[in-house]
PAZAPA-4460 file (N, C-alpha, C; in steps of 0.05 Angstrom, whole numbers, plus 32768, in hexadecimal, padded with zeros to 4 digits):
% residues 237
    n_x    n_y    n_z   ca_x   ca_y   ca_z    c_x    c_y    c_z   seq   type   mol
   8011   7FE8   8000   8000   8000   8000   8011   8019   8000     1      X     A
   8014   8029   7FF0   8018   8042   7FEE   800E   805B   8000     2      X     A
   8019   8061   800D   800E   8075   8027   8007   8096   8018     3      X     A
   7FF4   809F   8015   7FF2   80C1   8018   7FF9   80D1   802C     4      X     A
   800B   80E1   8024   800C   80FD   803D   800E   8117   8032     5      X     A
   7FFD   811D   8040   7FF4   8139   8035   8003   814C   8045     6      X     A
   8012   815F   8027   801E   8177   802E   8011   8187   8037     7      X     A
   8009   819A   804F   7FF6   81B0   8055   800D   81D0   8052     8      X     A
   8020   81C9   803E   8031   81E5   8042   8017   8200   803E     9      X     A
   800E   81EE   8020   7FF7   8206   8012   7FE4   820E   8024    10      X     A
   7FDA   81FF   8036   7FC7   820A   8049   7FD5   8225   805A    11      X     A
   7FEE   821F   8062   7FFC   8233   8073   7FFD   8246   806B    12      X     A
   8007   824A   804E   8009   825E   803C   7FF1   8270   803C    13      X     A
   7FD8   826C   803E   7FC4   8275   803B   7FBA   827F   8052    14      X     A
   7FBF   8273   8067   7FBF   827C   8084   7FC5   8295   8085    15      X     A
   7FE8   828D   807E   7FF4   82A7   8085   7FF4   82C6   807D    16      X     A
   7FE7   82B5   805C   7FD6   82E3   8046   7FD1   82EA   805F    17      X     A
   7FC8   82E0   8074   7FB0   82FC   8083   7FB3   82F5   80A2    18      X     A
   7FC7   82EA   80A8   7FD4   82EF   80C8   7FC9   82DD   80D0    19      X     A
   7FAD   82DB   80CB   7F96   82C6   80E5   7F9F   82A9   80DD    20      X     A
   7F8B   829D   80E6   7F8A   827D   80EA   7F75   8271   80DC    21      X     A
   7F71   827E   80C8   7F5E   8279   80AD   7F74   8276   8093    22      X     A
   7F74   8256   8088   7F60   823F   8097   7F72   822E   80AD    23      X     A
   7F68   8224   80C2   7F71   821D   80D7   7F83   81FF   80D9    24      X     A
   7FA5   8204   80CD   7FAF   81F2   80CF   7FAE   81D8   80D8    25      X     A
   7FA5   81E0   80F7   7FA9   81C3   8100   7F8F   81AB   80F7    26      X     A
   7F7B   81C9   80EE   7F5C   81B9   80EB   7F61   81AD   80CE    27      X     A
   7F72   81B8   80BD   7F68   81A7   80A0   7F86   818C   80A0    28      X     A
   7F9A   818C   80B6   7FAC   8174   80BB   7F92   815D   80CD    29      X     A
   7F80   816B   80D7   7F70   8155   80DD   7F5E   814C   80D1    30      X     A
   7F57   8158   80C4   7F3A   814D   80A8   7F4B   8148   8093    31      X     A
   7F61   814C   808F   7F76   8138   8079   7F72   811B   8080    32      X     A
   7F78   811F   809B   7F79   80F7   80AC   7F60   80E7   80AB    33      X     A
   7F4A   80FD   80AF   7F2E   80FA   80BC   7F2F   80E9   8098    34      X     A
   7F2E   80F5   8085   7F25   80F5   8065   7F39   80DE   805C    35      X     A
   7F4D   80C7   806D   7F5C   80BC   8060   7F7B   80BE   805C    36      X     A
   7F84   80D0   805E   7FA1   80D5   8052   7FAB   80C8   806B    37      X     A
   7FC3   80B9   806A   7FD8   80AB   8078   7FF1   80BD   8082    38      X     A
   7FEC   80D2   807D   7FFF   80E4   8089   8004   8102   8080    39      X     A
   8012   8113   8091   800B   8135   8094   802E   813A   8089    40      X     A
   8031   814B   8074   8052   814D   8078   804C   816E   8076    41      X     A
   8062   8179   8080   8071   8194   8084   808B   81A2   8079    42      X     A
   8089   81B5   8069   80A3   81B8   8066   80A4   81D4   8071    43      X     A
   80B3   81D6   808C   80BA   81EC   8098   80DA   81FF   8083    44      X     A
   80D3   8218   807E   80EB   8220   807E   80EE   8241   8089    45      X     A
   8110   8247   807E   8118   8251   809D   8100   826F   8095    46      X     A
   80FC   827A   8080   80EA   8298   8086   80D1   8291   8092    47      X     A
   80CD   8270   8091   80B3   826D   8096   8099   8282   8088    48      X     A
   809A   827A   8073   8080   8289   8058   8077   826F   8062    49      X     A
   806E   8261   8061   8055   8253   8061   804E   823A   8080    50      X     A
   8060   822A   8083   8066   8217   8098   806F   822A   80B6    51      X     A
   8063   822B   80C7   8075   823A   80DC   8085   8222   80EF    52      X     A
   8098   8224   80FD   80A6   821B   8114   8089   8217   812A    53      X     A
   8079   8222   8136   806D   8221   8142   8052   820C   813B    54      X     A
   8058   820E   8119   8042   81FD   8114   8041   81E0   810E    55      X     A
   805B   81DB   810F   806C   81C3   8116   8064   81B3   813C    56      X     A
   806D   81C4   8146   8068   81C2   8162   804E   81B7   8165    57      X     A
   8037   81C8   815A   801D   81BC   8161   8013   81B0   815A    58      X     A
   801D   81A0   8143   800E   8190   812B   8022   8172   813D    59      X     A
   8032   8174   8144   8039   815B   8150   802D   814F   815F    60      X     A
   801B   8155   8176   8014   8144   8181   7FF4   813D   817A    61      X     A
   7FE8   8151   8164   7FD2   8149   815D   7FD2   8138   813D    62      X     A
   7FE9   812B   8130   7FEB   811F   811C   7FEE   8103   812A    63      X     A
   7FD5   80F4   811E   7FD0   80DC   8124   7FDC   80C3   8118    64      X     A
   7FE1   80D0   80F0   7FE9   80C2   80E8   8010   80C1   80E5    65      X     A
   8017   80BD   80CD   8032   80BC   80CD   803F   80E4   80C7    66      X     A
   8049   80EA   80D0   8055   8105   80D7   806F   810A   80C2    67      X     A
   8077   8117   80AA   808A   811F   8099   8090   8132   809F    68      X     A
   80AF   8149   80A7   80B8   815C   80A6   80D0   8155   8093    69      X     A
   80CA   8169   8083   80D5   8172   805E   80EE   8186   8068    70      X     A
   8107   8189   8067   8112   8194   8062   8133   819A   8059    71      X     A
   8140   81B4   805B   815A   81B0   8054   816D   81AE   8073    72      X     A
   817D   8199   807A   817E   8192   8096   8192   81A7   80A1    73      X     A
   8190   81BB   80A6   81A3   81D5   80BD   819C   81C7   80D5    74      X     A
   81B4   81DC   80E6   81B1   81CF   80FB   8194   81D3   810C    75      X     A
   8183   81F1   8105   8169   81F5   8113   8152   81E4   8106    76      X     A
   8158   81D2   80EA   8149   81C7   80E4   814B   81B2   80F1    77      X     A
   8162   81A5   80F8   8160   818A   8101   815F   818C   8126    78      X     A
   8159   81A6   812A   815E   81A4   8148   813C   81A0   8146    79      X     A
   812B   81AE   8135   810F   81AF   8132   8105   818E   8133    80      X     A
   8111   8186   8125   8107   8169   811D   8109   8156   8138    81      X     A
   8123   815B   8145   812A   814C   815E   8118   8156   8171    82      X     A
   8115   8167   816E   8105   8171   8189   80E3   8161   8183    83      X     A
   80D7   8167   8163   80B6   815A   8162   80B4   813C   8160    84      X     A
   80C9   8134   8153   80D7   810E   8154   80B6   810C   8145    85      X     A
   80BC   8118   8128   80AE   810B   8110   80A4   80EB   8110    86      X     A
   8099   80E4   8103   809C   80C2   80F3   80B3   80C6   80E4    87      X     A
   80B9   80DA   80CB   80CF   80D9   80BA   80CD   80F5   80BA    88      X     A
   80EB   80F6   80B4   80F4   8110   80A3   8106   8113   8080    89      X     A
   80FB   811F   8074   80FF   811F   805B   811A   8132   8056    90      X     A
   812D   8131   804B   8146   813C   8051   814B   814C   8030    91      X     A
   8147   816C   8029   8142   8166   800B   8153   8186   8010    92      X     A
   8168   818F   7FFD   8183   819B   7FF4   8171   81B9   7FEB    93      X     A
   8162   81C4   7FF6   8154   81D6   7FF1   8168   81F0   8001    94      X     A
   816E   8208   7FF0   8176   8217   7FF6   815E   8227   800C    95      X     A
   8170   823F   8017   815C   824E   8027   8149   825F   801C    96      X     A
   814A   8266   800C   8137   8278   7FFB   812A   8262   7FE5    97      X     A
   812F   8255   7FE2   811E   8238   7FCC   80FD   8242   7FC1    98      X     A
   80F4   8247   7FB4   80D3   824E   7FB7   80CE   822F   7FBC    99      X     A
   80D8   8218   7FB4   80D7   81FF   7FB9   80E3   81E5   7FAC   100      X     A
   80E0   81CE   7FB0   80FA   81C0   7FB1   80FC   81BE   7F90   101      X     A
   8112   81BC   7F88   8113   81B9   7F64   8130   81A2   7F5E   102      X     A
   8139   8190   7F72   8150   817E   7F68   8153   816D   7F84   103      X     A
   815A   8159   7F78   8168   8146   7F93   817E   814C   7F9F   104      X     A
   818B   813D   7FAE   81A3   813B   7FBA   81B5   813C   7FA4   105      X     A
   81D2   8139   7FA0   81E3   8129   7F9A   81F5   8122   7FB3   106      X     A
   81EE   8106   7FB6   81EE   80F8   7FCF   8214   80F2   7FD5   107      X     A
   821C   80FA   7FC2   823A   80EF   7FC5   8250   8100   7FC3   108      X     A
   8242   811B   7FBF   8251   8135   7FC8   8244   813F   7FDC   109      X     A
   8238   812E   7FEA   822A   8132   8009   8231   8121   801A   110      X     A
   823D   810A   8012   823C   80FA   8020   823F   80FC   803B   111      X     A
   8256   8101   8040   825A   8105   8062   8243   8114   8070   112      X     A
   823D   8127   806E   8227   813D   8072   8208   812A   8075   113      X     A
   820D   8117   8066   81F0   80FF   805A   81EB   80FA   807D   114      X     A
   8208   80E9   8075   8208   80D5   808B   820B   80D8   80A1   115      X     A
   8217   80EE   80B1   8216   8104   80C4   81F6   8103   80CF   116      X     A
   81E8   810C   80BC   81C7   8118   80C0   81B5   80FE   80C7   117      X     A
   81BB   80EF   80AD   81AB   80D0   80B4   81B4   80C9   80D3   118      X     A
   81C3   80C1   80D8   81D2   80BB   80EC   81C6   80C5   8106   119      X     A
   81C0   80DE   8101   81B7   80F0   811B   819D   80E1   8124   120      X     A
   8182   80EA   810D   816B   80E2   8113   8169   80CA   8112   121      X     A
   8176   80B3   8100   816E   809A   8109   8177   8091   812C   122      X     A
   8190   809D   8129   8191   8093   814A   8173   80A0   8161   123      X     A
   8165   80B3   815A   8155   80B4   8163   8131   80BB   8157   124      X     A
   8139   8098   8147   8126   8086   8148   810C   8094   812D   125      X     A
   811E   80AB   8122   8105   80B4   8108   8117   80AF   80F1   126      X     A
   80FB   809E   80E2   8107   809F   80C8   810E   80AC   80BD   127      X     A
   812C   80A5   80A5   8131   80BF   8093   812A   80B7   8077   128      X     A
   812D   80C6   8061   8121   80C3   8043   8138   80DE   8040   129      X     A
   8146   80DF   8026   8150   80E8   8014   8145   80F7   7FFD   130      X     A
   813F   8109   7FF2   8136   8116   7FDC   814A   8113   7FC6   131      X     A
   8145   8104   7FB1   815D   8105   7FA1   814F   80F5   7F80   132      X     A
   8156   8101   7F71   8150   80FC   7F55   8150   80D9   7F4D   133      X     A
   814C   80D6   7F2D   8150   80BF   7F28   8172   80B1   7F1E   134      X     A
   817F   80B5   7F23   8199   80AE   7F18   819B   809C   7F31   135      X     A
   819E   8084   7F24   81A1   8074   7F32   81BE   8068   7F45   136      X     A
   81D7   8075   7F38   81EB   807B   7F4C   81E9   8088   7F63   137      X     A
   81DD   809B   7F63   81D5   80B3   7F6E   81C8   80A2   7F8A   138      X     A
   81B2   8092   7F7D   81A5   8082   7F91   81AD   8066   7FA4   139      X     A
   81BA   8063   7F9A   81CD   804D   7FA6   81DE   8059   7FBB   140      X     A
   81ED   8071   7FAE   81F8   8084   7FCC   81F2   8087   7FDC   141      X     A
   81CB   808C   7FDE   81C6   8094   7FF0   81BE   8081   7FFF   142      X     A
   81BE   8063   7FFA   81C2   804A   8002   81CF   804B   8018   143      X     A
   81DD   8055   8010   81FB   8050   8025   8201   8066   803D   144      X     A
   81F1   807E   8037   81E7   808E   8053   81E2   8084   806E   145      X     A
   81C7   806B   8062   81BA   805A   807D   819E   8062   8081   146      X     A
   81A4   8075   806A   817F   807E   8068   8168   8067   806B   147      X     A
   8151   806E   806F   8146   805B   8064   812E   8058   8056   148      X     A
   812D   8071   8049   811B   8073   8029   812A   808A   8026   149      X     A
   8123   8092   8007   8125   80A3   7FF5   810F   80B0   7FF1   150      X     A
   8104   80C0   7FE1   80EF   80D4   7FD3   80FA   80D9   7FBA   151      X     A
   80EF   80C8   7FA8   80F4   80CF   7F86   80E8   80EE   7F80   152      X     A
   80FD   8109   7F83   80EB   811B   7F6E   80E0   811A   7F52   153      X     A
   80C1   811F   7F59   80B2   8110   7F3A   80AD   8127   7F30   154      X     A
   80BC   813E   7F2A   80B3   815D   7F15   80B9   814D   7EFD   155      X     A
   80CE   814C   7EF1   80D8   813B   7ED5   80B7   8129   7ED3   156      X     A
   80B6   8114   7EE5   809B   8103   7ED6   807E   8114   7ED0   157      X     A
   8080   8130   7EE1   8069   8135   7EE4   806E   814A   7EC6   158      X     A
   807B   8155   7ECA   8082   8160   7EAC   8078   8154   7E8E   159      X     A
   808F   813D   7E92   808C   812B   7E73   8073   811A   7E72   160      X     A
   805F   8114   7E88   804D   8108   7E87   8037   8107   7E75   161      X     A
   802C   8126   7E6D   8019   812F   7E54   8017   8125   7E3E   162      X     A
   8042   8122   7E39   8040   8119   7E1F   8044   80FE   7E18   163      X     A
   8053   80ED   7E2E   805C   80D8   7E2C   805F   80C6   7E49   164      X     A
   8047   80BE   7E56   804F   80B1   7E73   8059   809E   7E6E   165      X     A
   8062   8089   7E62   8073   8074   7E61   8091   8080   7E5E   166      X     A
   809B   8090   7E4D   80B5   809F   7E50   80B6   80AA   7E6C   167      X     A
   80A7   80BF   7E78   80AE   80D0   7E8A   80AA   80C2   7EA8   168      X     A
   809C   80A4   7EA2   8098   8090   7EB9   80BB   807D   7EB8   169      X     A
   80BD   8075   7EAC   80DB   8067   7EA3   80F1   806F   7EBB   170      X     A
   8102   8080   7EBB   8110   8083   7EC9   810C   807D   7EE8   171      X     A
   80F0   808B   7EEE   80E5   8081   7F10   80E4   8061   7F12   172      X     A
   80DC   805B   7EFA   80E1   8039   7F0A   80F1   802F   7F09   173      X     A
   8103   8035   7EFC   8124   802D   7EF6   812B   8036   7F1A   174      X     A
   8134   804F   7F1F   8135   8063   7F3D   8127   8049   7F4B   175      X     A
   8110   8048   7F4C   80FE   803A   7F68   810B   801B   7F61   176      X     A
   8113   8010   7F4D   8114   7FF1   7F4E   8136   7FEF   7F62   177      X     A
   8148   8005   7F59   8164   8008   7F60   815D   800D   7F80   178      X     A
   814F   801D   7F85   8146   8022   7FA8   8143   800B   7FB4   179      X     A
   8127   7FFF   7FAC   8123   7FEB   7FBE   8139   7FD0   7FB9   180      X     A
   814B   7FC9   7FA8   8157   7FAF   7FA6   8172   7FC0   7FBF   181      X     A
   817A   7FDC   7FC2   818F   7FE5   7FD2   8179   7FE3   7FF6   182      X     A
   8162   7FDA   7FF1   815B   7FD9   800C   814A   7FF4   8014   183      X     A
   8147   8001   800B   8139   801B   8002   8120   801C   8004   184      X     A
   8112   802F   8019   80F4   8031   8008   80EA   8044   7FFB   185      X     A
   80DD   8049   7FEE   80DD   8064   7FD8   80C1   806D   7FE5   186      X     A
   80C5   8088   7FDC   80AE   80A0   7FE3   80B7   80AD   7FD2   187      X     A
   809B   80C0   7FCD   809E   80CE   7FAF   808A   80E7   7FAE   188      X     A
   809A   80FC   7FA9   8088   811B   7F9C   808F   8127   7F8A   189      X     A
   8084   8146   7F8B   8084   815C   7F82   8077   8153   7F67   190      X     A
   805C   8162   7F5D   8054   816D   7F4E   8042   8152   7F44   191      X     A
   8042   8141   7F5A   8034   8120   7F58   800B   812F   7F55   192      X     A
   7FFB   812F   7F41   7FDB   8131   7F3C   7FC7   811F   7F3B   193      X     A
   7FB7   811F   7F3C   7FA3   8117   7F3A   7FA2   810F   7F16   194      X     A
   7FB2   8111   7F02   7FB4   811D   7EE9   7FC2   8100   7EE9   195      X     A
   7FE6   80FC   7EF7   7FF7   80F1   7EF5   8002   80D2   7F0C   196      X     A
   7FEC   80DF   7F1A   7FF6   80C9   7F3C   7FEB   80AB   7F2A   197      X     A
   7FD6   80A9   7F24   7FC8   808B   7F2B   7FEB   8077   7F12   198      X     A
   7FEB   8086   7EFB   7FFF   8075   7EEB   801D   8079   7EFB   199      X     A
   8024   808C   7EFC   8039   808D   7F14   803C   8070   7F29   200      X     A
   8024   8071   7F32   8020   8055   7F4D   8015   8042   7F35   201      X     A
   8011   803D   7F22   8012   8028   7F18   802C   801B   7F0F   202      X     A
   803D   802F   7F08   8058   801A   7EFE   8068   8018   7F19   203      X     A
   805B   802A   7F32   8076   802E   7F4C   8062   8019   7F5D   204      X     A
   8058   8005   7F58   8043   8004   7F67   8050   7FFD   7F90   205      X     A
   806E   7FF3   7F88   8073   7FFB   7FA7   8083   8012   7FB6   206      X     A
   8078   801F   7FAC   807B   803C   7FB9   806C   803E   7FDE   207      X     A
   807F   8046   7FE7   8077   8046   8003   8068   8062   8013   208      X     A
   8063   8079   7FFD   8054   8090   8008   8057   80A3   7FEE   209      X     A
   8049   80B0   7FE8   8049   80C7   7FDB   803D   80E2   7FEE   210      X     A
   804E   80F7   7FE6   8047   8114   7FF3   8041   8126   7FDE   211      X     A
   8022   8129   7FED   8018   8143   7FD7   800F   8156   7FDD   212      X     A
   800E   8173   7FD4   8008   8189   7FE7   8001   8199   7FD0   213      X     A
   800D   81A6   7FBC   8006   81BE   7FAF   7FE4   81AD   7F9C   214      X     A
   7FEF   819D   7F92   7FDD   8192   7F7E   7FC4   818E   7F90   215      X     A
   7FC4   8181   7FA7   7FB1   817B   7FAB   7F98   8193   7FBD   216      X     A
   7FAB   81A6   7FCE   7F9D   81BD   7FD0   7F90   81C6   7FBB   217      X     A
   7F9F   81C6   7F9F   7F8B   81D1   7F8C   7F75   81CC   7F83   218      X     A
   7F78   81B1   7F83   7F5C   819F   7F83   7F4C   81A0   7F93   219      X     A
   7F52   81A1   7FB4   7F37   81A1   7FC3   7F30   81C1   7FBC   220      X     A
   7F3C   81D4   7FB2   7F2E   81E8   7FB0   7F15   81DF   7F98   221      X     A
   7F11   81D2   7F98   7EFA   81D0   7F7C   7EE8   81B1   7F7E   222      X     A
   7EF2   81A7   7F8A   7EE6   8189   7F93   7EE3   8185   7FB6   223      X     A
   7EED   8198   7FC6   7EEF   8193   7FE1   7F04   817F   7FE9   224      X     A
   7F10   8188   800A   7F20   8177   8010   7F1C   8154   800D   225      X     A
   7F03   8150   801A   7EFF   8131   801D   7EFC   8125   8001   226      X     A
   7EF6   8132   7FEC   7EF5   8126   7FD1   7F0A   8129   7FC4   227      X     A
   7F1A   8130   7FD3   7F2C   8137   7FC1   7F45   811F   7FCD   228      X     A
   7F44   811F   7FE1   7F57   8110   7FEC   7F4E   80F2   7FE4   229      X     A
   7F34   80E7   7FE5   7F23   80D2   7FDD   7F34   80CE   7FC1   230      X     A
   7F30   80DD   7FAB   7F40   80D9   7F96   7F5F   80CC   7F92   231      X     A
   7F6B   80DE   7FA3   7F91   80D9   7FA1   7F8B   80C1   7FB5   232      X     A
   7F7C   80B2   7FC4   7F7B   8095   7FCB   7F73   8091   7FBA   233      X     A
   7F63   8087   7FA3   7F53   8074   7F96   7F72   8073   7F8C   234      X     A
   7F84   8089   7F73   7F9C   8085   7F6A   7FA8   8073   7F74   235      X     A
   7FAD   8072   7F8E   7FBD   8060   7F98   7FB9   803E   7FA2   236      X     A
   7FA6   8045   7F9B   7F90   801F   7FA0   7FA7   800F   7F89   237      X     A
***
C-alpha cells in the first residue's frame, strides 16, 4: 500500500495573507486524517512564508497519523526536528531563499555531511528519506548514508507526462527498482496530480508514500477537501 501525506504548506500560505488563523491549520491537518490521508508533511523554512516553527510545535502532538518534516538540515532545522521526533524527516538541498525544492541531492559530494545527519536522527529513532533525482549512482550513494528511504523528485515525470507517460515514467522505475534491490524504500513528489498520480503508482506500484500539497490544495478548491483527498486514494488503490 502506498501511503498519502498531505503537504499543508499551501494552507499556511493562505493563513498567513492576513495575520489571522483563517484557515485554521491545525483544523484542516485534522480533516486531512478524518478524510483518509495517512499522513501530514511540513516544510518549515528559515523566513517562515508559509510553515511556521510554532506550527510545527502544535501540529505534533495532534497528528495521529505518520508526521513528515521536509527540509534543508541546518543546525536550527535539525535542532527543530529533535526536539518534535517526527515519524520521518525528509532531508532535501534547498537553499534558503528556494521559492521551492527544484533538484535532489548529489549524495557523494555530500557524503560526509549525508551521513553525519542520518546518523543523528536515526540514533534518535526517526526515520530519514533523502530527496534526490533519478540517476541511479546517485542513488546507491545514498545507500550507503544508512538512510532509510529516498523521495524520487517527480517534476521531470510530471513535465513529460502530457506528451509521453511511458518515456517520462521510465527513468522512475529504473530509480525505484535500484532503491529497493539497495534496501531502500522510495517516497515520491513534487508536482505528483490527480492528472499524473494513478499511472505514476501504476508502474511504481511499491512505492511506500507519496507527498502532495500544491496540487492537491488546488483541487479541493473546486471539489472540496474530502473529495478531493477520496480521489488521490482511489490513485493509489
Amino acid at each position: 500500500m502506498t501511503n498519502l501525506s498531505v503537504n499543508i504548506n499551501k494552507i499556511a500560505t493562505l493563513r498567513n495573507a492576513r495575520g489571522e488563523n483563517v484557515p485554521d491549520l491545525l483544523k484542516v491537518a485534522a480533516d486531512c486524517e478524518a478524510y483518509g490521508a495517512q499522513g501530514i508533511t511540513v516544510h518549515p523554512r528559515p523566513d517562515e512564508r508559509h510553515i511556521r516553527r510554532d506550527d510545527v510545535y502544535r501540529l505534533r502532538p495532534l497528528v495521529c497519523t505518520e508526521f513528515n518534516i521536509e527540509g534543508y538540515p541546518s543546525q536550527s532545522f535539525m535542532d527543530l526536528v529533535l526536539q518534535v521526533r517526527p515519524t520521518q524527516v525528509t532531508l532535501v538541498p534547498d537553499a534558503p531563499d528556494a521559492l521551492t525544492s527544484s533538484a535532489g541531492w548529489d549524495v557523494a559530494s555530500n557524503m560526509e555531511f549525508l551521513v553525519s545527519v542520518v546518523d543523528r536522527f536515526k540514533a534518535e529513532g526517526i526515520r530519514t528519506s533523502i530527496f534526490v533525482g533519478t540517476d541511479t549512482d546517485n542513488i546507491r550513494q545514498a545507500a550507503k548514508t544508512g538512510t532509510d528511504r529516498i523521495e524520487l523528485y517527480t517534476k521531470p515525470y510530471a513535465d513529460l507526462y502530457p506528451s509521453d507517460p511511458e518515456k517520462a515514467v521510465a527513468p522512475f522505475v529504473e530509480a525505484a527498482d535500484v532503491a529497493l534491490k539497495c534496501g531502500l524504500g522510495v517516497n515520491a513528489g513534487h508536482d505528483l496530480s490527480l492528472v499524473n498520480l494513478e499511472y505514476f503508482h501504476s508502474m511504481i506500484p511499491r512505492l511506500s508514500e507519496v507527498s502532495i500539497g500544491h496540487a492537491l490544495i488546488c483541487d479541493a478548491l473546486y471539489l472540496g477537501l474530502e473529495e478531493t483527498i477520496h480521489r488521490y486514494l482511489n490513485c493509489l488503490k
